[in-house]
C-alpha positions as a printed Julia matrix, in Angstrom:
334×3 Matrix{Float64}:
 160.41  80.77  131.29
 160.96  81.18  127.58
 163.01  78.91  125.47
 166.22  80.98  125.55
 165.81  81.04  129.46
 165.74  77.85  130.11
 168.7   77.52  127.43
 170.65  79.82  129.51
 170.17  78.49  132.49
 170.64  74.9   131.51
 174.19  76.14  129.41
 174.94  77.5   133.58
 174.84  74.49  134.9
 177.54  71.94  136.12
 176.68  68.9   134.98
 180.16  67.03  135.38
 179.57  65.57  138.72
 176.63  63.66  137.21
 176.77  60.01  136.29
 173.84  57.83  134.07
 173.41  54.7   132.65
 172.12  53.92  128.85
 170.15  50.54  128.87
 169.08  50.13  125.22
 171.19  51.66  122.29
 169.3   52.22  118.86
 168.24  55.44  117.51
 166.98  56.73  121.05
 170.22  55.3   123.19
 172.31  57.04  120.82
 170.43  60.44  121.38
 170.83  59.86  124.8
 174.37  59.7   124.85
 174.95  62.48  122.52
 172.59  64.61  124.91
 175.15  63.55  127.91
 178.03  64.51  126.64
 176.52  67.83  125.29
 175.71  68.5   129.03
 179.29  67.16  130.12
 178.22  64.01  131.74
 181.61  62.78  132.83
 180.67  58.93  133.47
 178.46  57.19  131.36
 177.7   53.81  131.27
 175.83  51.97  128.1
 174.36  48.69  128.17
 173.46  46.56  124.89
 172.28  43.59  123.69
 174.59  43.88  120.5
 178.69  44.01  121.06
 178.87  45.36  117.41
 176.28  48.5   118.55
 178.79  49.48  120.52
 182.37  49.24  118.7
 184.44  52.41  119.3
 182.65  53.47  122.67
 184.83  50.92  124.68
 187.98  53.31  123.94
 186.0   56.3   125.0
 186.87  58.29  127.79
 184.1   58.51  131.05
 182.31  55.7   128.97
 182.18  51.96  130.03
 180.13  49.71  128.05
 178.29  46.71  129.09
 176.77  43.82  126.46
 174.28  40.65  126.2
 171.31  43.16  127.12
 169.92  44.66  130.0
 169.3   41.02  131.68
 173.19  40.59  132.13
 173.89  44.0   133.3
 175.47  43.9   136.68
 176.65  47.47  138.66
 176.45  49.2   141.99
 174.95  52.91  140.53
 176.37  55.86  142.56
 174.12  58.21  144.4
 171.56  59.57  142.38
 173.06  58.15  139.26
 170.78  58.64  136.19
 169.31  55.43  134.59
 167.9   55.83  131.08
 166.06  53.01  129.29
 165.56  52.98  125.78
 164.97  49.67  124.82
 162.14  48.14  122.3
 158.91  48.81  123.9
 158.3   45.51  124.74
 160.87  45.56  127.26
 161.02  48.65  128.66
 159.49  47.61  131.62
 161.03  44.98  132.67
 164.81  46.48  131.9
 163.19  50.0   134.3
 162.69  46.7   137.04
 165.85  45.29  136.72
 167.78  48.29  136.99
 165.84  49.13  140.75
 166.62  45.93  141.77
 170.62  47.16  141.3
 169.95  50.18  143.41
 169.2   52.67  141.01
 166.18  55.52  141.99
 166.26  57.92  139.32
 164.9   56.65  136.3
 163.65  58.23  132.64
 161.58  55.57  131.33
 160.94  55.96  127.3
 157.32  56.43  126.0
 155.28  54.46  126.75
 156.4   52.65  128.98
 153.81  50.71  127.79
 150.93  49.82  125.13
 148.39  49.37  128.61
 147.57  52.02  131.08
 147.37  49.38  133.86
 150.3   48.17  133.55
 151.36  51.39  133.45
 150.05  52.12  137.08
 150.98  48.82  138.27
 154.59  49.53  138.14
 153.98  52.97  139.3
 152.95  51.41  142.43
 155.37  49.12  142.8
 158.46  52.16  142.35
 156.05  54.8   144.96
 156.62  51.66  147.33
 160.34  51.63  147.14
 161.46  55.29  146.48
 161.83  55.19  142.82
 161.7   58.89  141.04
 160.5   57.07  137.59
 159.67  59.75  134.8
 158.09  58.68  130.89
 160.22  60.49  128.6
 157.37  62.29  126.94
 159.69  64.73  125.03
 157.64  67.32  123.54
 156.97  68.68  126.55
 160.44  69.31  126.9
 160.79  71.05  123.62
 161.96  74.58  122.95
 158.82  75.04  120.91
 156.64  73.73  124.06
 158.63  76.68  126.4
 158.53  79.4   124.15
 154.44  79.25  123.74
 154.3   78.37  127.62
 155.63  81.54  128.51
 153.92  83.48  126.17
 150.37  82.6   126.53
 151.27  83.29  130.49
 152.24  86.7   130.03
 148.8   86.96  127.87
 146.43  86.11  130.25
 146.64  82.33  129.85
 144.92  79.92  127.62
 141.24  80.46  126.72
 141.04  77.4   124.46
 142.89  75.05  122.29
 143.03  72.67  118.88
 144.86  69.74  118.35
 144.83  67.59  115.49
 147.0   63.78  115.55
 146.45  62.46  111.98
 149.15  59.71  111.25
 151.48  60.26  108.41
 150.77  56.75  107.07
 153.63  54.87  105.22
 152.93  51.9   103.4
 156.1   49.75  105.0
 154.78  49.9   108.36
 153.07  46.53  108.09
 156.87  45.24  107.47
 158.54  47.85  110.5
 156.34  47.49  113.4
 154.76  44.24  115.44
 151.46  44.09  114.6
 150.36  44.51  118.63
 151.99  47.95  118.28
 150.26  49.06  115.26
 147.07  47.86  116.85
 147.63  50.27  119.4
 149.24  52.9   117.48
 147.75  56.12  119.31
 149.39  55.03  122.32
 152.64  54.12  120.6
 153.03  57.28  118.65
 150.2   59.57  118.54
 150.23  60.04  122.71
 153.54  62.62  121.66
 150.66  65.22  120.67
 148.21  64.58  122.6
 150.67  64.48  125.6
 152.17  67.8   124.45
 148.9   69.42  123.84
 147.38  68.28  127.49
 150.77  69.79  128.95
 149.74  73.15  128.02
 145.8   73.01  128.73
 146.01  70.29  132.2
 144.26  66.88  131.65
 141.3   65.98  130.08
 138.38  66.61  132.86
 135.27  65.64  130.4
 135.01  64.94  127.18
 132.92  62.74  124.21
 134.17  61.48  120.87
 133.32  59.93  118.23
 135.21  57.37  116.14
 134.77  55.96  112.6
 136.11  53.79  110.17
 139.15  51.3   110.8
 142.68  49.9   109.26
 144.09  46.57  108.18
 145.93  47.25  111.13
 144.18  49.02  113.18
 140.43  47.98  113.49
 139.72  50.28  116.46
 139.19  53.18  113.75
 140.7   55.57  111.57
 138.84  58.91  112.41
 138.63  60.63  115.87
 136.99  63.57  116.97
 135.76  65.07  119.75
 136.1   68.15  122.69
 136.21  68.67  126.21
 137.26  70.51  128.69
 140.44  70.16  130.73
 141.14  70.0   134.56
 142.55  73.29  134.66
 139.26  74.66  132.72
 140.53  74.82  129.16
 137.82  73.92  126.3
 139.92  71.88  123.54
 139.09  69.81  120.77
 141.4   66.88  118.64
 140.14  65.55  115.46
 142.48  62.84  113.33
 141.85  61.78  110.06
 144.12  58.62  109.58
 143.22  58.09  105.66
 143.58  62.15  104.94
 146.22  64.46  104.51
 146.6   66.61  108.03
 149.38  65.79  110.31
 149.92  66.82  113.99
 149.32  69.99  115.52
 148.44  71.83  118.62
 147.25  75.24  118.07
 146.57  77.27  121.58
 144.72  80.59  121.71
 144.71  83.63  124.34
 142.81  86.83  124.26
 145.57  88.39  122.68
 146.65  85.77  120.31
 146.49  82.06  118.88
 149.92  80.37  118.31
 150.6   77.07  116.25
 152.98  74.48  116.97
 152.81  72.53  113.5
 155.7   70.82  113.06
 155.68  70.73  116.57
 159.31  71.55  116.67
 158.16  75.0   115.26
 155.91  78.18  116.76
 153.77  80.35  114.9
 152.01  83.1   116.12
 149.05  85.34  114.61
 147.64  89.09  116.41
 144.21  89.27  114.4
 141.97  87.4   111.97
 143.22  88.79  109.37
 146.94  88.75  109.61
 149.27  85.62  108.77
 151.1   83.28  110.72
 154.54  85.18  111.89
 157.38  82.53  112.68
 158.54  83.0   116.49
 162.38  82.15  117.19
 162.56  79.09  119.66
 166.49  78.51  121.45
 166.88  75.33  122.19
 170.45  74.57  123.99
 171.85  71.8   122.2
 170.28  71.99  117.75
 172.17  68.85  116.97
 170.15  66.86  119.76
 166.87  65.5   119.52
 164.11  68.16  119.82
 163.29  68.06  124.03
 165.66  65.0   125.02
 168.45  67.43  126.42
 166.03  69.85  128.05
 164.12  66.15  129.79
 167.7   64.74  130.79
 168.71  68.01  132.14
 165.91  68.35  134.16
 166.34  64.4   135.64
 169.98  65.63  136.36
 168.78  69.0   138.31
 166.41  69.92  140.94
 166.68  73.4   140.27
 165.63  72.49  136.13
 163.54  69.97  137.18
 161.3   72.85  138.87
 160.7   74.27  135.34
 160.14  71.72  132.62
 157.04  69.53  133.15
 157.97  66.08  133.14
 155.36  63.59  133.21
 155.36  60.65  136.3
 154.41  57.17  135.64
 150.76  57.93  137.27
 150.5   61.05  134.64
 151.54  58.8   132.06
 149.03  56.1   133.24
 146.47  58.94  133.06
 146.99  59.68  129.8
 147.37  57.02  128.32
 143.69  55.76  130.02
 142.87  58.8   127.69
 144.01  57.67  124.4
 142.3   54.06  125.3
 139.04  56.35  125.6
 139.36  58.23  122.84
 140.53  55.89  120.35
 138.62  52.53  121.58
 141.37  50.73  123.03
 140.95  48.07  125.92
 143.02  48.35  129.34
 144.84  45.81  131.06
């Protein structure tokens, strides 16, 4: 289904009957909320840790508001109610835990749920056991971008091998933004979003070898990473990042027709022969002030019928992956 088809079918649907709960409201909890009332969520509840976070929201229609963090947080969900949890990393397990133990068993769990793959699977377990639909908000494989060369490359043939490249744009304050046991494990923190974007398009890695040089002040598990493989579904691919260079991400995907580039990933380029240039492709996404994908994933939670077409990733999938990026880039499991 292409971008404005999915668009089109999520503008079709009734979304007013739906309820979901916020825990966590920073950058992402705001998003969140924005993307629910773009969809015409009519009861929405948001849970923080700060009363000032939430001044103005308590006046607001189909909103309630709930403060003094997700620990504190006390409701009865309705059926299938929604529960989203944004929270710091550090906690976004144990706020997904908390909010099962109230009854809720729908959940979209932000990236990455976390920094360790076995912890990761651990909790998967423990949700499979009690009926828990738990999803890791993996957005870019929600984006409009992400549809648009899906449904392309399908009416092509399908993919006969892909690129991807997830070289950190480096700023010198992150020393001062981020806990040092996050930047440690940075390519799970942030640099999964490309590799878990380009491994929704080619299946997961099957076999592969890298190589890895080099290191950070803080990140001693290396700077440069490259290597190929070949993916589950078949697909030869190859990732190479260069954390003291110049690239930045991108997943380029090519067919026996054409090779497309997503770089900014938001965007899709396409090119028809060696020598030609990159042509921009329109993408539709249904909602432009939004966060690229986070409609599209919180439409999909809301709807079996979208569910069926945008490929969410479950807490095992995410555990998968992220075993991946401990291969690839030297990390330990726990």
């Amino acid at each position: 289904m292409s971008s404005a088809e999915l668009a089109t079918v999520i503008a079709s649907a009734d979304f007013s009957g739906c309820s979901a709960t916020i825990v966590g409201y920073g950058y992402m909890g705001k998003q969140y909320l924005k993307t629910l009332r773009a969809l015409g969520v009519k009861r929405i509840r948001v849970c923080s840790r700060s009363k000032a976070s939430l001044a103005g929201l308590e006046t607001e229609k189909g909103v309630t508001v709930s403060t003094g963090g997700f620990e504190r947080l006390e409701c009865r969900p309705e059926h299938n109610e929604l529960g989203i949890v944004a929270t710091p990393t550090p906690s976004l397990m144990a706020a997904a835990q908390h909010l099962v133990s109230l009854g809720f068993r729908r959940l979209l769990i932000e990236k990455p749920v976390s920094l360790w793959s076995g912890e990761i699977e651990r909790l998967a377990k423990e949700f499979s056991g009690k009926q828990v639909e738990a999803i890791c908000a993996y957005n870019r494989v929600a984006y409009a971008s992400f549809h648009e060369v899906r449904s392309r490359v399908y009416k092509e043939g399908g993919i006969t091998s892909c690129t991807y490249a997830f070289t950190e744009m480096i700023k010198p304050d992150w020393s001062q933004r981020f806990p040092p046991e996050e930047l440690a494990l940075w390519g799970i923190a942030n640099s999964l979003h490309v590799i878990g974007m380009a491994h929704g398009l080619i299946g997961m890695p099957r076999e592969w070898s890298g190589y890895r040089r080099g290191s950070l002040p803080w990140h001693p598990a290396g700077s440069l990473f490259v290597g190929a493989g070949i993916s589950d579904l078949g697909i030869p691919f190859s990732y190479h990042a260069d954390w003291g260079s110049t690239g930045r991400w991108s997943v380029e995907v090519h067919t026996s027709l054409s090779s497309y580039r997503l770089c900014p990933l938001e965007k899709l380029l396409r090119r028809t022969s060696q020598l030609s240039d990159w042509e921009g492709i329109p993408v539709v996404a249904f909602a432009q002030d939004v966060k690229a994908g986070i409609v599209e994933e919180v439409a999909a939670m809301l709807s079996r019928d979208i569910r069926r077409l945008v490929p969410l990733l479950s807490l095992s999938e995410a555990a998968a992956l992220t075993r991946y990026a401990e291969d690839v880039l030297g990390y330990s499991s726990q």
